[in-house]
N, C-alpha and C positions, 0 to 999 in steps of 0.2 A: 509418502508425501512429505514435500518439504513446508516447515510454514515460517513464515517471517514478518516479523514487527516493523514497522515502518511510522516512524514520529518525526512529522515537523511542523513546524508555523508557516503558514503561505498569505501573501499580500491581499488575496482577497478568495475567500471558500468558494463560490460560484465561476470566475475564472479557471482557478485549477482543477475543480470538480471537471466543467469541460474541457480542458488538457487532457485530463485524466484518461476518459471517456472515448479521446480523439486518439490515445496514444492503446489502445487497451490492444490493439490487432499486433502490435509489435511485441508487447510485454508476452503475449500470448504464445508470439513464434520462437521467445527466448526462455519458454519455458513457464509463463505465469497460467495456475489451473481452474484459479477462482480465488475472490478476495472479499472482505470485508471491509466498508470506511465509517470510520467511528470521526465525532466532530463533538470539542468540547461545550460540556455546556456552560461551561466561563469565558470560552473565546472564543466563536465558531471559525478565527482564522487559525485553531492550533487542530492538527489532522493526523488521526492512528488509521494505520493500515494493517490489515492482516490479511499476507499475501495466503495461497497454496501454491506451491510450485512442485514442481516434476524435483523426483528426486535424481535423476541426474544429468541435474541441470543446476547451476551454481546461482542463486540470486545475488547474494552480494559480492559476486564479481559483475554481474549483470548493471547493477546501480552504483556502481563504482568506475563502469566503463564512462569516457569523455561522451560518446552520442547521447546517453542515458544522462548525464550531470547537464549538457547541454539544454534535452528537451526538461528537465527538472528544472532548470533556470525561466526557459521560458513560459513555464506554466506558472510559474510565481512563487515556488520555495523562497524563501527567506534565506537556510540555508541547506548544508548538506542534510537528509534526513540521519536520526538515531536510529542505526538498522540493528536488530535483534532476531537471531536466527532462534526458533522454539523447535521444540520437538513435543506432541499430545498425550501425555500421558494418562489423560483424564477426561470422563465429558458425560455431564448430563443435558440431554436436549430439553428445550424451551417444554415446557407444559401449556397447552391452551386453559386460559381461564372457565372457573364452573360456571355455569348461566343462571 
């Protein structure tokens, strides 16, 4: 599994949240497996993504292609996202709270 970081500021959260959401069948056929959206709590127009993606299958040629920069304009990017390809070398899962 690939995973990648996804950071940018968009004109309004709820706007590109539904972009997002409308665009998710596409991101899917180009390789996206499952994602994360993180939303600051100083700006809720600034927005981290953490993609999965099929490993071979290239994301940031993906968000780098003009249809991709296209439909990212019109969802409300501000501008191009900061993409950061990760690799997992580590992970403890969430613990539920004691009662």
């Amino acid at each position: 599994m690939t995973y990648l970081i996804g950071k940018s500021p968009v004109e309004d959260f709820e706007k590109w949240k539904s972009a997002f959401h409308d665009n998710e069948p596409y991101r899917t056929e180009h390789g996206e497996r499952g994602y994360q959206v993180f939303q600051s709590v100083d700006n809720p127009n600034d927005v981290v993504v953490l993609f999965e993606w099929d490993e071979n299958k290239d994301p940031r040629a993906f968000f780098e292609s003009e249809e991709m920069r296209e439909i990212m304009t019109e969802a409300g990017l501000k501008n191009r996202p900061d993409l950061t390809e990760v690799e997992l070398v580590d992970q403890k899962p969430a613990q539920q709270p004691s009662a």
